[in-house]
PASEBA-1860 file (N, C-alpha, C; in nm, 3 decimals):
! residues 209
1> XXXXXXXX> -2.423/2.622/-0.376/-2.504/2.742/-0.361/-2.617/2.720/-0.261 ~ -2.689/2.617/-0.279/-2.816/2.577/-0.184/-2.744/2.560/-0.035 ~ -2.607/2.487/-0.006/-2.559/2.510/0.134/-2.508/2.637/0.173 ~ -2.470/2.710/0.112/-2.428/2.822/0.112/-2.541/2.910/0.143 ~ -2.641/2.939/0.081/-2.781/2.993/0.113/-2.865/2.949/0.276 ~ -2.857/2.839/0.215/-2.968/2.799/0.354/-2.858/2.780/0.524 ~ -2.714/2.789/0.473/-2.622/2.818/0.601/-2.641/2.976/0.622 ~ -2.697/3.044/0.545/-2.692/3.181/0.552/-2.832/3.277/0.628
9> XXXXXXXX> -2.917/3.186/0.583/-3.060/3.209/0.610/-3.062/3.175/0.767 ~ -3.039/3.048/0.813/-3.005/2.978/0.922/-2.996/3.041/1.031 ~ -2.830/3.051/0.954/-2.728/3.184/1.091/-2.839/3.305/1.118 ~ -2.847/3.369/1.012/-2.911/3.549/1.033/-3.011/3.480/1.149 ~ -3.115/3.374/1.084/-3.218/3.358/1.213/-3.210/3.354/1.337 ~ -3.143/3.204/1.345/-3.057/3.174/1.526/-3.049/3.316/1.551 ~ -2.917/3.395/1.488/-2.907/3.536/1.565/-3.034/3.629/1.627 ~ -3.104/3.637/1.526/-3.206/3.726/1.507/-3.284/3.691/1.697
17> XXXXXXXX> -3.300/3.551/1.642/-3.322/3.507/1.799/-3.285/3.467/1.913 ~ -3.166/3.479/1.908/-3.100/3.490/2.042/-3.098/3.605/2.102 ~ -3.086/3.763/1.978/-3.116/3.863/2.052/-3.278/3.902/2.059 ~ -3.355/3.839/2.048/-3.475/3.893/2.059/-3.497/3.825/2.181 ~ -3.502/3.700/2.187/-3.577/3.602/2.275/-3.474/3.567/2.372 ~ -3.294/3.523/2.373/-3.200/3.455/2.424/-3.218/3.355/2.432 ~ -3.306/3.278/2.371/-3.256/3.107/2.350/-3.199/3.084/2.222 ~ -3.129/2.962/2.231/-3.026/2.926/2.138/-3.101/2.781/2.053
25> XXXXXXXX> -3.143/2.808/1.940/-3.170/2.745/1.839/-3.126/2.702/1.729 ~ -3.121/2.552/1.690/-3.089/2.556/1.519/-2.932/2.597/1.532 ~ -2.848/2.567/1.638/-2.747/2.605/1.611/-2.643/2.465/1.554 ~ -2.692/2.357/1.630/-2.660/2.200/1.581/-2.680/2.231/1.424 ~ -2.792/2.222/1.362/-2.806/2.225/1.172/-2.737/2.339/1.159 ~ -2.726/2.447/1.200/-2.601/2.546/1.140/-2.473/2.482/1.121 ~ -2.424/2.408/1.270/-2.241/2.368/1.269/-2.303/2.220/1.156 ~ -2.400/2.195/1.124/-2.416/2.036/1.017/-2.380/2.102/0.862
33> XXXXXXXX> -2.478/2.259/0.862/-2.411/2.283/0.711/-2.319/2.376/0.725 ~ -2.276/2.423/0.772/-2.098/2.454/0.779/-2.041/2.350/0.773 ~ -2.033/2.229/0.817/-1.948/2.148/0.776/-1.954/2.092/0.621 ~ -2.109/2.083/0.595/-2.146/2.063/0.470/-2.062/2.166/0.363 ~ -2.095/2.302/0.368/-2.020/2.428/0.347/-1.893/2.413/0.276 ~ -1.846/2.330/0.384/-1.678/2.365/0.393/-1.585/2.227/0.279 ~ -1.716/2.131/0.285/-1.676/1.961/0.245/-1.702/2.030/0.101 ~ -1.818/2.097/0.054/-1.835/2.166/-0.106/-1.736/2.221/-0.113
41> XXXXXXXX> -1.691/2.312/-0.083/-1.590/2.430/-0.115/-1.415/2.357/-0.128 ~ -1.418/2.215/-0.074/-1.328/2.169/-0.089/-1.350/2.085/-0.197 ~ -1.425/2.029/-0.222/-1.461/1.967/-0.358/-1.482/2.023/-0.494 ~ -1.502/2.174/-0.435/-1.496/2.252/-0.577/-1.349/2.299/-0.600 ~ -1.231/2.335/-0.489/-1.133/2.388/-0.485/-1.060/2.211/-0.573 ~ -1.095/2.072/-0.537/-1.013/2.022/-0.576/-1.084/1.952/-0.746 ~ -1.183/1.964/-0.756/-1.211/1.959/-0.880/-1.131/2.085/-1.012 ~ -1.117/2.195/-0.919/-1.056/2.313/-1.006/-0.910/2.285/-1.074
49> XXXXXXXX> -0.830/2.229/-0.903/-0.734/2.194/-0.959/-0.675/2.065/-1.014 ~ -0.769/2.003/-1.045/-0.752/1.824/-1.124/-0.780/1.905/-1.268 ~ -0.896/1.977/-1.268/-0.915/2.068/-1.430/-0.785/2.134/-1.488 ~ -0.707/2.212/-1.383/-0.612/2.295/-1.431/-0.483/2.195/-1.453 ~ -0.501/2.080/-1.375/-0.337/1.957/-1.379/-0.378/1.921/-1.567 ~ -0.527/1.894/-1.577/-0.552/1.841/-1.701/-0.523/1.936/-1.803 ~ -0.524/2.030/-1.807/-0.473/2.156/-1.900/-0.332/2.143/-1.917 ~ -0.268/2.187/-1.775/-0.090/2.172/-1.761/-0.057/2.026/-1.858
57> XXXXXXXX> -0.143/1.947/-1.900/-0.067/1.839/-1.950/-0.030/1.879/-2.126 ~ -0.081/1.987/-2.153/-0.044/2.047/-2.247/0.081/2.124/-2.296 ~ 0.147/2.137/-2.164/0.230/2.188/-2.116/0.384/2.030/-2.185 ~ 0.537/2.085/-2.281/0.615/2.029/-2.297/0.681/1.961/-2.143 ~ 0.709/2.035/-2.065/0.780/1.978/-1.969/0.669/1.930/-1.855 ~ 0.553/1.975/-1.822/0.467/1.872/-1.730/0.434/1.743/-1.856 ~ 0.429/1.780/-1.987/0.391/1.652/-2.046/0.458/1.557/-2.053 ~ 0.618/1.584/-2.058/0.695/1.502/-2.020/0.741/1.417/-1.928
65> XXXXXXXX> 0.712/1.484/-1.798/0.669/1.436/-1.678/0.578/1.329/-1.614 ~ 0.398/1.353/-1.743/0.356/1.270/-1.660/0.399/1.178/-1.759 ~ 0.452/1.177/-1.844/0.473/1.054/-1.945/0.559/0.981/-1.880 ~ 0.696/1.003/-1.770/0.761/0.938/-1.751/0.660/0.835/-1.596 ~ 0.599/0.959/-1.542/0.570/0.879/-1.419/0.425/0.771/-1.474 ~ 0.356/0.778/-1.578/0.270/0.696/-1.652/0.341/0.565/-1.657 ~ 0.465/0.590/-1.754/0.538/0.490/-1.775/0.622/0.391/-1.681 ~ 0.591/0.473/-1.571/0.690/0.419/-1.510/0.618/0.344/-1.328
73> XXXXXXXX> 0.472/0.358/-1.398/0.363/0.359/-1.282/0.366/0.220/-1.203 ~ 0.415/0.088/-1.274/0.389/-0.031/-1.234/0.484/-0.030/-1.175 ~ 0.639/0.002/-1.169/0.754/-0.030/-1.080/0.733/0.073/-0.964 ~ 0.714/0.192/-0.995/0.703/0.288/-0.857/0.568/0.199/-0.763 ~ 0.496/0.140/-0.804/0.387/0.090/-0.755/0.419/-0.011/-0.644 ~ 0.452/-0.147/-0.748/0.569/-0.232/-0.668/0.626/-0.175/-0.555 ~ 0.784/-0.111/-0.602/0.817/-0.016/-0.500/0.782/-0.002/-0.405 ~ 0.691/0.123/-0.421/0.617/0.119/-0.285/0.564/0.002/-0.209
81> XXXXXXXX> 0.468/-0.044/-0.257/0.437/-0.182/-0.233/0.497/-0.271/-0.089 ~ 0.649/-0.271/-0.202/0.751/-0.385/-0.095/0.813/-0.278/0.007 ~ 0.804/-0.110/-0.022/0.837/-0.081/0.108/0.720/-0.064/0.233 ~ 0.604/-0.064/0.202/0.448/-0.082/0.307/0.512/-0.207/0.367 ~ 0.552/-0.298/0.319/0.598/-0.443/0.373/0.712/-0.454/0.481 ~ 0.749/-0.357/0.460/0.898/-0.308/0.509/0.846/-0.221/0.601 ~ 0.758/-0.170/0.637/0.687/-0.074/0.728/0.634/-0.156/0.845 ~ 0.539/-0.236/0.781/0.465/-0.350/0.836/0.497/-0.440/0.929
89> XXXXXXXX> 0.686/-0.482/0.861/0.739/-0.579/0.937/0.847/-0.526/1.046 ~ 0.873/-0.383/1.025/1.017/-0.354/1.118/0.838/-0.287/1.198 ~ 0.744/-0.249/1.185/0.642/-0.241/1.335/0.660/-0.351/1.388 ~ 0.613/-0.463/1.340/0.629/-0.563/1.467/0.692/-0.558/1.498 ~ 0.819/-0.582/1.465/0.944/-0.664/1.565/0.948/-0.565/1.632 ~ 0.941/-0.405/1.618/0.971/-0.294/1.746/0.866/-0.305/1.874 ~ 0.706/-0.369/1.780/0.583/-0.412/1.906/0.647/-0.522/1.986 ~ 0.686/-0.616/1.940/0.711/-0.724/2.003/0.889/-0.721/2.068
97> XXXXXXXX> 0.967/-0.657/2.028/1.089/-0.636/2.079/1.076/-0.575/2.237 ~ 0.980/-0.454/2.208/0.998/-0.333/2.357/0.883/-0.358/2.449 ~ 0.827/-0.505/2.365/0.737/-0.566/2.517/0.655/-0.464/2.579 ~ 0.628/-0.313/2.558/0.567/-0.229/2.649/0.642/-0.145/2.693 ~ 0.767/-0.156/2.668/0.877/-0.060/2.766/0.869/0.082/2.686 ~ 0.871/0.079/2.584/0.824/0.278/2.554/0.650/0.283/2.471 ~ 0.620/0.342/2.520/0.508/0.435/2.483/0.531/0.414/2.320 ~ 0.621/0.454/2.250/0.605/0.465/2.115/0.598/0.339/2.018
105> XXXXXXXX> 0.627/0.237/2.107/0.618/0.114/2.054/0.549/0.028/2.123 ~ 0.460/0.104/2.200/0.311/0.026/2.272/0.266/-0.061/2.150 ~ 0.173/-0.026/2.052/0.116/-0.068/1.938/0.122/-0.088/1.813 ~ 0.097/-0.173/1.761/0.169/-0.185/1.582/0.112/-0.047/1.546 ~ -0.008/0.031/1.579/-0.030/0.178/1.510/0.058/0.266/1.585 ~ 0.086/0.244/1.664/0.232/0.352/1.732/0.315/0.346/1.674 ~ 0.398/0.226/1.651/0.474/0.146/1.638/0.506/0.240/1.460 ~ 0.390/0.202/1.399/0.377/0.247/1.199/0.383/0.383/1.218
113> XXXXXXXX> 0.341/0.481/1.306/0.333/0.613/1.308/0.452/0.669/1.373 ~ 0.561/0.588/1.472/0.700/0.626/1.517/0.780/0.642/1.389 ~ 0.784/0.514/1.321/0.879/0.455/1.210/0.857/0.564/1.076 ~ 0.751/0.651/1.066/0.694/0.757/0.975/0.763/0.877/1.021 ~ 0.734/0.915/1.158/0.872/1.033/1.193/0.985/0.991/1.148 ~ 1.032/0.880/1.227/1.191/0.859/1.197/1.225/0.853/1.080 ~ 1.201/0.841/0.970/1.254/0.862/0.815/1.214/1.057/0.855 ~ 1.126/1.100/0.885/1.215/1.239/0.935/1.292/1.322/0.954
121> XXXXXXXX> 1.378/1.210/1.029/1.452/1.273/1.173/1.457/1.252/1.279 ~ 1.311/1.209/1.311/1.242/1.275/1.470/1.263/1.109/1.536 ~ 1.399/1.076/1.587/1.391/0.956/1.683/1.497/0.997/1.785 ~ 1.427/0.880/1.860/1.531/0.860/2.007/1.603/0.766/2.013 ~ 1.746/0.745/1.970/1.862/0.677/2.034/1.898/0.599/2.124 ~ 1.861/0.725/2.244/1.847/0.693/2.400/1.749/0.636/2.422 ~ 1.647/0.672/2.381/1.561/0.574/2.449/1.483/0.458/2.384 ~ 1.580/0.412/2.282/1.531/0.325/2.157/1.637/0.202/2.284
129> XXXXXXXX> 1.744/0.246/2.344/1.863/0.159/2.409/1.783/0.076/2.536 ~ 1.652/0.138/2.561/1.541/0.051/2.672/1.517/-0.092/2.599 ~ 1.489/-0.075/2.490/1.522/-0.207/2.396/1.629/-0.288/2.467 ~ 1.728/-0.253/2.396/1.860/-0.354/2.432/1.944/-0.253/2.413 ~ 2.053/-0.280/2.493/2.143/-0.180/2.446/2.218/-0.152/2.353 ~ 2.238/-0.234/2.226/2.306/-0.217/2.073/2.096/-0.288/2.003 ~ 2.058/-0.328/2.084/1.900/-0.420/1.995/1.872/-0.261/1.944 ~ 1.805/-0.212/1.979/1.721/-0.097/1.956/1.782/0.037/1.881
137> XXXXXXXX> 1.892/0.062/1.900/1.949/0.130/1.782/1.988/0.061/1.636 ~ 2.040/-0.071/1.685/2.078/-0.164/1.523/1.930/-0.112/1.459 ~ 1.845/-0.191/1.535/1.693/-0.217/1.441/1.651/-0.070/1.357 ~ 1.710/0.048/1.433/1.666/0.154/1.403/1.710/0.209/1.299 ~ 1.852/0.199/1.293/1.960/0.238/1.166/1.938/0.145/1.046 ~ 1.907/0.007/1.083/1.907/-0.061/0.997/1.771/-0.024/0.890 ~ 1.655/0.018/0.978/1.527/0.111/0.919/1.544/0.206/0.832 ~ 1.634/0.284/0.926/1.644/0.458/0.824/1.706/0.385/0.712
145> XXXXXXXX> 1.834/0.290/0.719/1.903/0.270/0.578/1.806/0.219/0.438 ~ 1.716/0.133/0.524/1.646/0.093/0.411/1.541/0.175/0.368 ~ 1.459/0.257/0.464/1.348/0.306/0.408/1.407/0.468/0.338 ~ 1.497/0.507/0.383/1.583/0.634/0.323/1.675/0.607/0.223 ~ 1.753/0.537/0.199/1.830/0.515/0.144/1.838/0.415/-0.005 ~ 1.777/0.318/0.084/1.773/0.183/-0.064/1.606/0.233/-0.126 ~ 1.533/0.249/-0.069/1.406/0.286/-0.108/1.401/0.422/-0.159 ~ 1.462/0.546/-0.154/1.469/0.659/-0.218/1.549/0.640/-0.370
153> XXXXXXXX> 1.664/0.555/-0.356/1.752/0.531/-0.500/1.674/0.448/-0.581 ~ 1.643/0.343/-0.498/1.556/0.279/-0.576/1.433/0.329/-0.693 ~ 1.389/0.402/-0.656/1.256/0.503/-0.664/1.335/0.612/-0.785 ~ 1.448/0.688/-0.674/1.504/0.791/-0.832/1.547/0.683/-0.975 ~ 1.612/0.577/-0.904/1.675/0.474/-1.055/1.530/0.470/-1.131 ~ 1.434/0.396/-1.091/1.335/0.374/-1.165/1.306/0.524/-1.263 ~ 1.308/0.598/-1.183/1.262/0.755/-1.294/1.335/0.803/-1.379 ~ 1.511/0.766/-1.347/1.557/0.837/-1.435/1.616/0.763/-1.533
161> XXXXXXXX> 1.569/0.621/-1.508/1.593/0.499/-1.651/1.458/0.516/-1.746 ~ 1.308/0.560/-1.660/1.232/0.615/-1.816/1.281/0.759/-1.863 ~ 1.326/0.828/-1.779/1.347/0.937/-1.848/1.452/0.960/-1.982 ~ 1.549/0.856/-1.967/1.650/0.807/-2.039/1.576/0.764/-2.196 ~ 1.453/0.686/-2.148/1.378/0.557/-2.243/1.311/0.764/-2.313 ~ 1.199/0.846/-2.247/1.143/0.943/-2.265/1.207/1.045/-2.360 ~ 1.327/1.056/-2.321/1.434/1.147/-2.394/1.486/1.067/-2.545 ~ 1.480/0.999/-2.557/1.482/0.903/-2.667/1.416/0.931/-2.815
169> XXXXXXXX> 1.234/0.977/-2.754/1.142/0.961/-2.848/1.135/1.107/-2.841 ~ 1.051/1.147/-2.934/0.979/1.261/-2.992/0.834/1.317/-2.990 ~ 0.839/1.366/-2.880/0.749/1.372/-2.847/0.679/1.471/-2.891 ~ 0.536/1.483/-2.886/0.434/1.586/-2.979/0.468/1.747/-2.928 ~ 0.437/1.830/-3.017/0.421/1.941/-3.004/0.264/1.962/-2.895 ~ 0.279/1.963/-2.807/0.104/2.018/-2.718/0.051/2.156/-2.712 ~ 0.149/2.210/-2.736/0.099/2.368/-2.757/0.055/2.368/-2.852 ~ 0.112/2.319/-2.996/0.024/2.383/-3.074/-0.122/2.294/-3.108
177> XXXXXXXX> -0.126/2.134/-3.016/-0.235/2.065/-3.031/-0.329/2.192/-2.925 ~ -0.291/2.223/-2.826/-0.412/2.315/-2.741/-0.422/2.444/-2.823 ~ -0.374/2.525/-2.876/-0.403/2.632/-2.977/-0.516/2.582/-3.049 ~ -0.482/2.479/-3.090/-0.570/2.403/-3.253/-0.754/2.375/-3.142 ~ -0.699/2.262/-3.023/-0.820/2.265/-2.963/-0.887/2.384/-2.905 ~ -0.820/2.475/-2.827/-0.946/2.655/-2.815/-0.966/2.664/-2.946 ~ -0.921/2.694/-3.067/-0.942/2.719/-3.193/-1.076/2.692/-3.231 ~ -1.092/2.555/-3.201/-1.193/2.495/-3.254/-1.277/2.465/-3.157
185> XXXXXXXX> -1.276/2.509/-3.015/-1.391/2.486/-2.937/-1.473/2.649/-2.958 ~ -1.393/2.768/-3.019/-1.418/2.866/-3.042/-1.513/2.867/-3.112 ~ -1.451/2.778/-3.219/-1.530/2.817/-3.369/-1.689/2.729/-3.315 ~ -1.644/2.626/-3.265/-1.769/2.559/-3.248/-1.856/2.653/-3.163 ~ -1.820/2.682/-3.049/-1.950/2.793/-2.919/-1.998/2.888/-3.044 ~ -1.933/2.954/-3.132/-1.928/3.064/-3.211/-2.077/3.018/-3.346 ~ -2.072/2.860/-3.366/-2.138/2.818/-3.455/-2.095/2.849/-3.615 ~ -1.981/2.868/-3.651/-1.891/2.892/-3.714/-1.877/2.739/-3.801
193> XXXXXXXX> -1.830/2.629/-3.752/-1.767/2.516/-3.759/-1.862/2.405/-3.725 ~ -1.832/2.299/-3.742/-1.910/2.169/-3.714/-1.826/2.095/-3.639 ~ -1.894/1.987/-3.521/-1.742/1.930/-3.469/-1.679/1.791/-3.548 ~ -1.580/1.828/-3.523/-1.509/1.755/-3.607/-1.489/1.623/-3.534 ~ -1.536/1.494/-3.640/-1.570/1.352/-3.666/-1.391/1.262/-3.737 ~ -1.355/1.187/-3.683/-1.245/1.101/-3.766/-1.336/0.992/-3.824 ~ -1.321/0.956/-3.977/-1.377/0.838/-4.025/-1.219/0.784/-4.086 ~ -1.266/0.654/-4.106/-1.136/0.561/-4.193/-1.167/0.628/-4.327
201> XXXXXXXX> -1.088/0.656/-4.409/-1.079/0.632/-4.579/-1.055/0.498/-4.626 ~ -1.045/0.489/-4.730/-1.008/0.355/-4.785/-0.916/0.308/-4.843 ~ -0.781/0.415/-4.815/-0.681/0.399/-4.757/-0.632/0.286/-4.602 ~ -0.756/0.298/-4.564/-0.708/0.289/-4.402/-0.668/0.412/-4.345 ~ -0.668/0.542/-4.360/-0.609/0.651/-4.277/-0.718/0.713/-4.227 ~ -0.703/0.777/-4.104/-0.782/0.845/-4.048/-0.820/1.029/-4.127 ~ -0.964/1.029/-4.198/-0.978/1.143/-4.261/-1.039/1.246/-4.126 ~ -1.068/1.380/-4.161/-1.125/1.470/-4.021/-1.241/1.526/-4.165
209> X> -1.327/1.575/-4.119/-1.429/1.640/-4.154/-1.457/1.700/-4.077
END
């Protein structure tokens, strides 16, 4: 609100005086909180929707979801992992293979940002053959196979062996746990209710009051 205001106050002025006077003022701290402006409004747009993902987890089939990718967080991790490695190492050899001869494999950051299209689509054949003439296509096919192919199955196997493990168990009802929680955040705003405390019994079980 305060960038929003004082970007507002700002602008009207500058204007005010450019047509009164025609010099140009204060227009640098205008484009500083517009940018400011724009960095809030994205921080509120993505705070909104991390709030609303946290709701959806109430949800049977997103809950199921993140349960599998929770579960399944340390191998997709890995995964990835050893394919960054696999990124890492087919850049060099394309930096150090084409010696300079194409533009796209000038630099290991060229080099990481070519190899990112080409799981795409977006490569050259022809002019991968400035390489060598079978060098530079092998290296290339041999890329797409692994980073498309063994690295995509790889990735679905991992998901759909927890989903297998997921489908197994029994998982909670969440709808009617989020009914129960508005229920009772109701009763509480309302002053209705007290919030509710878990103590042990002496049982050992968890009592609610």
């Amino acid at each position: 609100i305060i960038s929003y205001i004082s970007h507002a106050v700002l602008a009207d002025t500058a204007v005010t005086t450019y047509k009164e006077t025609g010099s140009v003022r204060m227009f640098d701290t205008i484009l500083i909180l517009d940018k400011t402006l724009t960095y809030n409004l994205a921080l509120l747009v993505c705070g909104a929707m991390l709030k609303f993902l946290n709701m959806l987890r109430f949800n049977p089939i997103i809950y199921r979801f993140l349960t599998i990718v929770t579960r399944s967080k340390y191998q997709l991790f890995w995964c990835s992992f050893l394919i960054v490695i696999v990124f890492i190492q087919y850049a060099i050899v394309f930096s150090l293979t084409s010696s300079g001869k194409l533009k796209m494999f000038r630099s290991f950051g060229d080099s990481l940002v070519t190899l990112c299209v080409s799981l795409l689509g977006d490569y050259d054949m022809v002019a991968l053959q400035e390489i060598g003439t079978y060098l530079g296509p092998t290296i290339m096919v041999s890329f797409l196979i692994v980073g498309s192919i063994v690295w995509m199955n790889v990735m679905i196997t991992i998901l759909i062996d927890t989903l297998s493990t997921v489908n197994r168990e029994d998982l909670p009802n969440d709808e009617a746990r989020l009914l129960s929680l508005l229920l009772d955040r109701l009763l509480q705003w309302l002053g209705i209710t007290k919030k509710r405390t878990l103590n042990k019994g002496g049982d050992g079980k968890m009592q609610v009051f």
